[in-house]
C-alpha positions as CSV (number, residue, x, y, z in Angstrom):
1,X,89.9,141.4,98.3
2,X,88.9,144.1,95.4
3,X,87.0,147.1,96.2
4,X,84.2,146.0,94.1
5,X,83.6,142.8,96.2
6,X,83.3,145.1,99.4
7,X,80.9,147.3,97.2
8,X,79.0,144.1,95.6
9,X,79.4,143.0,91.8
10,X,78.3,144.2,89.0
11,X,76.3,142.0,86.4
12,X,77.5,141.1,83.1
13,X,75.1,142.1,81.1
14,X,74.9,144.0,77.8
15,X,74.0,147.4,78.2
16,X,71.2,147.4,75.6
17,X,69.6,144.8,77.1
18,X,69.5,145.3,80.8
19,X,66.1,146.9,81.4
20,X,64.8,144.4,79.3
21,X,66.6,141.8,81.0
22,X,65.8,143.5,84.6
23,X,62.0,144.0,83.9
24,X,61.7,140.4,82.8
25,X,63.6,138.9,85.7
26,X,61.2,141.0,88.3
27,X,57.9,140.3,86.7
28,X,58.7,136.8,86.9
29,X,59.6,137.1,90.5
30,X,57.0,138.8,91.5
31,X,54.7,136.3,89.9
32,X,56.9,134.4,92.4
33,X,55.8,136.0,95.4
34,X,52.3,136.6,94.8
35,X,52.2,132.8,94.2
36,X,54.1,131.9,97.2
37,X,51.9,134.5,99.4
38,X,48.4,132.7,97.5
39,X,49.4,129.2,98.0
40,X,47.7,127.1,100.9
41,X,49.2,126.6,104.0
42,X,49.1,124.6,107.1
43,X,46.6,126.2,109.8
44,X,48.6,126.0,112.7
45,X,51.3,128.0,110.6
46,X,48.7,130.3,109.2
47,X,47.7,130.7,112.7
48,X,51.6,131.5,114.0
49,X,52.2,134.1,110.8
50,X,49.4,136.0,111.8
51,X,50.8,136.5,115.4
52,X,48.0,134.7,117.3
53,X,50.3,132.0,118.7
54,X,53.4,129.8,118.1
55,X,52.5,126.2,115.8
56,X,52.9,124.4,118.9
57,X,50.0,126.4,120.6
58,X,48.0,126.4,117.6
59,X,48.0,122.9,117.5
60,X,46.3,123.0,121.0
61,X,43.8,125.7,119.8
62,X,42.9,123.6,116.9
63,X,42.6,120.4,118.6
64,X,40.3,121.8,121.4
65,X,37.7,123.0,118.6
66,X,39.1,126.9,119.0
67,X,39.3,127.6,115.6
68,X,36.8,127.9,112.5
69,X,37.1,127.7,109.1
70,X,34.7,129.1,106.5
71,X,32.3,128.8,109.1
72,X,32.7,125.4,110.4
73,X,34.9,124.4,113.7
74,X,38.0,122.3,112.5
75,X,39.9,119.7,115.0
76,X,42.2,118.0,112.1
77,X,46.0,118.7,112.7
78,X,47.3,119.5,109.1
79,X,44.2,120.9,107.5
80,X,45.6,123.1,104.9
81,X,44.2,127.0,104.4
82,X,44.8,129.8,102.0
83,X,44.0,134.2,102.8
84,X,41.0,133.4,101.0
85,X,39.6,131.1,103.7
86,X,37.0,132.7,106.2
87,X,39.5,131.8,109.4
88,X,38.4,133.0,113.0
89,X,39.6,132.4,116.6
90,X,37.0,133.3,119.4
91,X,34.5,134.4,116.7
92,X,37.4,137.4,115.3
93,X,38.5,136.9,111.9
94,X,42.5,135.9,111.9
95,X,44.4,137.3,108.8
96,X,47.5,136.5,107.9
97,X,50.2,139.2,108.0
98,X,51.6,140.2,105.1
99,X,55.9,139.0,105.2
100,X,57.7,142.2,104.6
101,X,61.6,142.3,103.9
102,X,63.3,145.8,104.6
103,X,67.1,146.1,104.5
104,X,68.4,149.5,106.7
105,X,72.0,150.9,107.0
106,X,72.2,150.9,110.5
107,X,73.7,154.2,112.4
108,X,76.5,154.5,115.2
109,X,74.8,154.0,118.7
110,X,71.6,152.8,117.7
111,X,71.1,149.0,119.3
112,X,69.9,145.8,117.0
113,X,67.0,145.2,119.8
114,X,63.3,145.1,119.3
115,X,63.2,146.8,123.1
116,X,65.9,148.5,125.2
117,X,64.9,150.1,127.6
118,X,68.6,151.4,128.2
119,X,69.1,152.3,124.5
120,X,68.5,155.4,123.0
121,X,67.3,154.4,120.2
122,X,66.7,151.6,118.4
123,X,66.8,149.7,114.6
124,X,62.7,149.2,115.4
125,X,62.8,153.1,116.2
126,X,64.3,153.7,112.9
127,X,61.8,151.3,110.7
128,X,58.7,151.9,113.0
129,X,56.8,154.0,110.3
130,X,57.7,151.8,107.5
131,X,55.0,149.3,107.8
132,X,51.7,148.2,110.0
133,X,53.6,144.7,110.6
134,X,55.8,143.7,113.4
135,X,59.2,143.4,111.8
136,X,62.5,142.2,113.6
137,X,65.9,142.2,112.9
138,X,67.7,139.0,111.4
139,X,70.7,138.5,113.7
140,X,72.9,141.7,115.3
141,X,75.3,144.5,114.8
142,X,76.5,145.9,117.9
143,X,75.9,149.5,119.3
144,X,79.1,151.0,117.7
145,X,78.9,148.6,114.6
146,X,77.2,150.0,111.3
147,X,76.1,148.3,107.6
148,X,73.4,146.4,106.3
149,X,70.7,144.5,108.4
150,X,67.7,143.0,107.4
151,X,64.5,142.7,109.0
152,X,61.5,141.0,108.6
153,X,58.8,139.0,109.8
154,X,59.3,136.0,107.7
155,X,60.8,133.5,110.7
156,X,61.3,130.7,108.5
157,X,63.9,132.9,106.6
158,X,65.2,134.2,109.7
159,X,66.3,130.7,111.1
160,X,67.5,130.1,107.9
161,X,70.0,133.3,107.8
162,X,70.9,132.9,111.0
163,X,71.9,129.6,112.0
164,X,75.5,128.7,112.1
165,X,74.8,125.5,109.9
166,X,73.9,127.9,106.8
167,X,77.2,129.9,107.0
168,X,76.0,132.8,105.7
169,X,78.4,134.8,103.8
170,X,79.1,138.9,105.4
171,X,82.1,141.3,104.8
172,X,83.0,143.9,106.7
173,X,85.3,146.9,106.3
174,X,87.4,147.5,109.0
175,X,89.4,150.9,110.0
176,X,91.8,150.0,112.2
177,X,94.3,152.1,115.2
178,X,97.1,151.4,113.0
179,X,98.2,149.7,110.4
180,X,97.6,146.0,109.7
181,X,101.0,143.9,109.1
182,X,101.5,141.0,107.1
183,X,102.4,138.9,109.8
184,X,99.6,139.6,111.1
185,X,97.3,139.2,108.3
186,X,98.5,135.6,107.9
187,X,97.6,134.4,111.5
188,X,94.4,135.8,110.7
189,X,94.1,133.9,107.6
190,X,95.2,130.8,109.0
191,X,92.8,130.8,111.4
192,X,92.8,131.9,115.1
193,X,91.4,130.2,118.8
194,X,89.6,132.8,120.3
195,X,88.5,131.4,123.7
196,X,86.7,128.2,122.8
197,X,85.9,129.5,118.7
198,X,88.7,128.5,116.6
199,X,87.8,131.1,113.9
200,X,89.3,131.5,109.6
201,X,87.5,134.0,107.5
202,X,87.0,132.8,104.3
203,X,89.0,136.1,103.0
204,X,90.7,139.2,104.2
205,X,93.1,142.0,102.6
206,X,93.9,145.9,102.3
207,X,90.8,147.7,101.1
208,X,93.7,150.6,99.8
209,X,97.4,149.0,99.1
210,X,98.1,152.9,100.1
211,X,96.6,152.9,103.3
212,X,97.1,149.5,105.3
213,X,94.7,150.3,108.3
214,X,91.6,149.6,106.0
215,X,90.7,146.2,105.8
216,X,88.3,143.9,104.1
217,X,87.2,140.5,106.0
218,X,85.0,138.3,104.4
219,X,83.4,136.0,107.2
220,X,81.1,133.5,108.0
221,X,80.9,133.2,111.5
222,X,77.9,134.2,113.4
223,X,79.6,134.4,116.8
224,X,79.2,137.7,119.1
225,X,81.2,140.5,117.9
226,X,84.0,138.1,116.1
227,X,85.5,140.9,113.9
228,X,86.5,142.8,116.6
229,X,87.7,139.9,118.9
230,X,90.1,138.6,116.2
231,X,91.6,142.2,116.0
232,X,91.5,143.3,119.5
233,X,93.3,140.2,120.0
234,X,96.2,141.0,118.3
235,X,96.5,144.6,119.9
236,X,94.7,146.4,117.0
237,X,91.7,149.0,118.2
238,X,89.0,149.1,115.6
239,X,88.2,152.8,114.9
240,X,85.1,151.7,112.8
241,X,83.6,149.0,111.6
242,X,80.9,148.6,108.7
243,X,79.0,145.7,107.1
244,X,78.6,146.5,103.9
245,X,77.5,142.4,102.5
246,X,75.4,140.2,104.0
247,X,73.9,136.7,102.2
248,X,74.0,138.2,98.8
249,X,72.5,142.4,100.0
250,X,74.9,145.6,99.9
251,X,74.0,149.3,100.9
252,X,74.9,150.4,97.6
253,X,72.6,153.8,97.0
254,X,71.4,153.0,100.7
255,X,72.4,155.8,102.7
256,X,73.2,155.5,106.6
257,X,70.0,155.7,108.6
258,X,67.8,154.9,105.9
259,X,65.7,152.1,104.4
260,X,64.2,150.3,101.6
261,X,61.8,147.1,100.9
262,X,64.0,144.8,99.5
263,X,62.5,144.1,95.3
264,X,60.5,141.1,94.6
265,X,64.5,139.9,92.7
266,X,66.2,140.0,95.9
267,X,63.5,138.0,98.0
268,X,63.4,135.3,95.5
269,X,67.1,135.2,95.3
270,X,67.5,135.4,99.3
271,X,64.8,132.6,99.8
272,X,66.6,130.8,96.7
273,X,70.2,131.0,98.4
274,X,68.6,130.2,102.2
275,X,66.4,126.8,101.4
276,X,68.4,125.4,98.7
């Protein structure tokens, strides 16, 4: 694997016409998003985006004649509603939160939890004064684990990033104990049963041919803390570990501990990538 895929590539694109190129691309997508946030929805998941209820409970809410629209009490299942609608539940006006899309580079010994009592400190700690909305991570990095997570309030992306079935691409760079044979890179490659996961990363090699206890694993799997089980099981110790890709994001200029709102370009692209 070359350093520049753990680092994320580069676009081909004539220097003269970059920031032309760039400011086009991000107009249009924003013209994306604004669209996408203006266009009508169904009720019920109008209703569950603006943290009132689940769909399934605002089905119940509609049905029993809970819920007015511009004034008038709706019971159809399916009605269709946009911000611009006059929408109230027990006579308080309902608006729909905003979908917000921050990327962090998470710290050492801060956990991927929205509450922990046990912890610290966690990822909500670090984004809490980032927005008014109620944000949540998409998927984990354990408590010793750092990189790139997302978070967001957008669910219907969420399930898409994070079920198995979508294989969302991640690589990690790994400092191992020691160095990282040959032999031992191949049974990696060619797959390995780890309890009842029979596991094969999609790609893996030395991050520096000069020092061979640096290595880059490209993987799909979602399972529970699979980077380190594959090397733990071969008597390696990782020393750290650091995501530095997931679905398409790096934390290039992102420094650990801090932020950013992801650019109107990356949400399309994510939501373009995760529903296609």
């Amino acid at each position: 694997m070359e350093r520049e895929k753990l680092r994320g590539k580069k676009q081909n694109i004539p220097r003269k016409n970059q920031a032309f190129n760039k400011k086009k691309s991000e107009r249009s997508d924003s013209e994306n998003v604004s669209a996408e946030w203006n266009a009508p929805l169904r009720l019920n998941k109008y209703l569950s985006n603006s943290g009132v209820c689940s769909r399934r409970e605002a089905d119940e809410l509609i049905k029993s004649g809970q819920i007015s629209v511009n004034g008038k009490v709706v019971t159809e299942l399916g009605i269709k509603v946009s911000p611009k609608d006059d929408i109230k539940y027990k006579g308080k006006k309902v608006s729909r939160e905003k979908t917000v899309y921050i990327l962090l580079n998470k710290p050492k010994d801060v956990v991927t939890t929205v509450r922990d009592k046990h912890a610290d400190k966690t990822v909500i700690d670090l984004v809490k004064n980032a927005c008014p909305e109620r944000v949540y991570p998409v998927g984990r990095l354990d408590k010793n684990t750092t990189g790139i997570l997302l978070l967001t309030n957008d669910g219907e992306l969420t399930k898409q990033l994070t079920h198995p079935s979508y294989k969302k691409k991640k690589i990690y760079h790994v400092h191992l104990d020691k160095n990282l044979t040959k032999g031992d890179m191949i049974k990696i490659m060619d797959g390995m049963q780890l309890e009842e996961d029979f596991i094969v990363p999609d790609a893996i090699s030395y991050v520096d041919e000069t020092d061979k206890a640096q290595i880059g694993i490209e993987i799909h799997s979602g399972q529970n803390r699979i980077v380190r089980r594959i090397f733990e099981s071969l008597g390696y110790k990782i020393k750290k570990l650091d995501r530095v890709y997931f679905a398409g994001l790096t934390k290039k200029n992102l420094p650990r501990g801090k932020y950013r709102f992801l650019t109107p370009s990356e949400i399309s692209i994510l939501k373009r990538k995760s529903f296609k």
